[in-house]
ROBADREN-877877 format. One record per residue (C-alpha): residue in one letter; z, x, y. Coordinates in steps of 0.1 Angstrom, whole numbers, plus 5000, padded with zeros to 4 digits. Example, Ala and Ser with C-alpha at 12.3 -4.5 7.8 and 13.67 -1.06 7.14 Angstrom:
<nodes>
   res      Z      X      Y
     a   5078   5123   4955
     s   5071   5137   4989
</nodes>
This chain:
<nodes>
   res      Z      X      Y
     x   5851   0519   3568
     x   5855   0484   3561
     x   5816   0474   3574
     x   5794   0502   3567
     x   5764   0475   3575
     x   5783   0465   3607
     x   5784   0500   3616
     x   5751   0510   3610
     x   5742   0481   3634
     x   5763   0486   3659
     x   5761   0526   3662
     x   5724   0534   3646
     x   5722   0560   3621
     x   5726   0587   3645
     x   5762   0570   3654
     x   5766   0562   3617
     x   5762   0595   3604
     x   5778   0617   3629
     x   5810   0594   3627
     x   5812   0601   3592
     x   5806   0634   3588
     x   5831   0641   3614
     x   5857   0624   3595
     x   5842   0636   3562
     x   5847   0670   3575
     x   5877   0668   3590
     x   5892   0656   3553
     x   5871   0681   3537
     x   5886   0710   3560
     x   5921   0701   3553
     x   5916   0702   3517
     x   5888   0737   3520
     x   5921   0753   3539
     x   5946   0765   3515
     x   5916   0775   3491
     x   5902   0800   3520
     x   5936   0815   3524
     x   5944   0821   3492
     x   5908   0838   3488
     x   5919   0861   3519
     x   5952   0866   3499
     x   5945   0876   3468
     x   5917   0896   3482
     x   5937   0913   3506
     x   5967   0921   3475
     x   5941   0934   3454
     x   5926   0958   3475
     x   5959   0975   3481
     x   5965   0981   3443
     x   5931   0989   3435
     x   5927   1024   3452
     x   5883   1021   3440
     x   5880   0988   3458
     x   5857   0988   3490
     x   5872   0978   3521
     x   5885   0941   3524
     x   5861   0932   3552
     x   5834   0940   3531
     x   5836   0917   3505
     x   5816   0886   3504
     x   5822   0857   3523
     x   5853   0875   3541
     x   5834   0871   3574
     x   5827   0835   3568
     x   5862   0828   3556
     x   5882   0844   3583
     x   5854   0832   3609
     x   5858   0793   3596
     x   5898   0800   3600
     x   5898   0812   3634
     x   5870   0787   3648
     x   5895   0761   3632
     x   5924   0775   3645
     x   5907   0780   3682
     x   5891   0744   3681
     x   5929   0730   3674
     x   5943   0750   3703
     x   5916   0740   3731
     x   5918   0702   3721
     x   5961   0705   3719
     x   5954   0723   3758
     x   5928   0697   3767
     x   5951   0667   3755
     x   5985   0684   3775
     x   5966   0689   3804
     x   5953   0652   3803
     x   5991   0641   3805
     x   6002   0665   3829
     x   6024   0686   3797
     x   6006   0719   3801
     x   6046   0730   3799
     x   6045   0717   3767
     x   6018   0743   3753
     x   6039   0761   3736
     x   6039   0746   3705
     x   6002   0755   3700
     x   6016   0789   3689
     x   6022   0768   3657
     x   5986   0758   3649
     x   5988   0775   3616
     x   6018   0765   3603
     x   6004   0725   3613
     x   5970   0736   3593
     x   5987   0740   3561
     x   6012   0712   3566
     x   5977   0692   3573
     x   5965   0708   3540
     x   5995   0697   3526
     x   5994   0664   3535
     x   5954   0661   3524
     x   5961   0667   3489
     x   5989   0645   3487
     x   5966   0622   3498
     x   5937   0633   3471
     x   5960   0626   3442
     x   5978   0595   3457
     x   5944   0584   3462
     x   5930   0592   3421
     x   5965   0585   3408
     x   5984   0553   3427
     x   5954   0540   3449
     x   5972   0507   3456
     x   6002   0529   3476
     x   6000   0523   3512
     x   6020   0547   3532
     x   6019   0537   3569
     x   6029   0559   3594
     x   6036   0543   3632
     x   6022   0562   3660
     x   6026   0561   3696
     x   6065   0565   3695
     x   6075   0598   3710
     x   6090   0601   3743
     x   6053   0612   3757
     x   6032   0585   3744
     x   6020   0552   3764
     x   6027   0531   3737
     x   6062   0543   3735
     x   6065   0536   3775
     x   6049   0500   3773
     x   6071   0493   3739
     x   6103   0506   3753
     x   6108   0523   3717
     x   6115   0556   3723
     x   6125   0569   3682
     x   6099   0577   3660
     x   6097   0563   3625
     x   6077   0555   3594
     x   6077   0529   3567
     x   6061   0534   3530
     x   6049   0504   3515
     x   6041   0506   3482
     x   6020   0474   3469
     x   5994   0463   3442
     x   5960   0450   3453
</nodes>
C-alpha cells in the first residue's frame, strides 16, 4: 500500500479495513496452511501407534482445522468455476481437482516470500501476468508464451 492516507480517503475505513484484511488474510492463510496440515498429520500418525489415544476427531481443534481446510478448499473451487464460467472455459474445470496440491504450492510460495522479505528485502521478483493462451491481455498483446523475470536490486 503505497498511500495508506490516500486510501483511507478515497475508500473510508470501512473500504480501508476490509481491503486489508482481505489481503492480510489471504497472506496469513497461505502461511496458517502447512501448519494445519501438519497438525492433522501428526495427529492422525499418532493415533494409530497409540492404541489409548481417543479418537482423532475428538481432539481439540480438529473440527476447526479440517473445517478451515475444506471452507478454503471449497471457496477456491467456486471462484476457479465462477471465473471459467465467466470466459466461457467451464471445459476447463478440471484442473480444480488440483486445489490442494495449488494450496501448498501457495504455501510454498508465501514462505519464500516471508524469508525473502526478513532476509533480502531489496529482491524484486516480478512475475508477468496475463500471458496464457486464455487471457485478454495475451489476445490484445499478441504474446501468447508465458514468462517471468527476477530482478534483483538494492533500494
Amino acid at each position: 500500500m503505497r498511500s495508506p492516507r490516500q486510501l483511507w480517503r478515497d475508500a473510508g475505513p470501512g473500504g480501508f479495513f476490509t481491503l486489508n484484511i482481505i489481503v492480510g488474510g489471504n497472506v496469513l492463510t497461505a502461511l496458517a496452511h502447512p501448519l494445519l496440515l501438519g497438525e492433522i498429520l501428526i495427529r492422525s500418525v499418532m493415533s494409530l501407534f497409540d492404541d489409548g489415544a481417543s479418537s482423532f476427531f475428538t481432539k481439540p481443534f480438529i473440527e476447526l482445522y479440517l473445517a478451515t481446510i475444506a471452507a478454503g478448499y471449497l471457496t477456491t473451487v467456486v471462484i476457479g468455476l465462477m471465473g471459467l464460467a465467466k470466459r466461457g472455459l467451464l471445459a476447463e474445470a478440471w484442473v480444480l481437482i488440483l486445489t490442494p496440491i495449488y494450496w501448498v504450492c501457495l504455501s510454498i510460495a508465501a514462505w519464500r516470500a516471508f524469508y525473502q522479505f526478513l532476509a533480502e528485502p531489496y529482491r524484486w521478483e516480478k512475475t508477468e501476468h496475463g500471458l496464457a493462451r486464455h487471457s485478454r491481455m495475451a489476445k490484445v498483446s499478441g504474446n501468447q508464451e508465458a514468462g517471468g523475470q527476477s530482478f534483483k536490486g538494492s533500494a
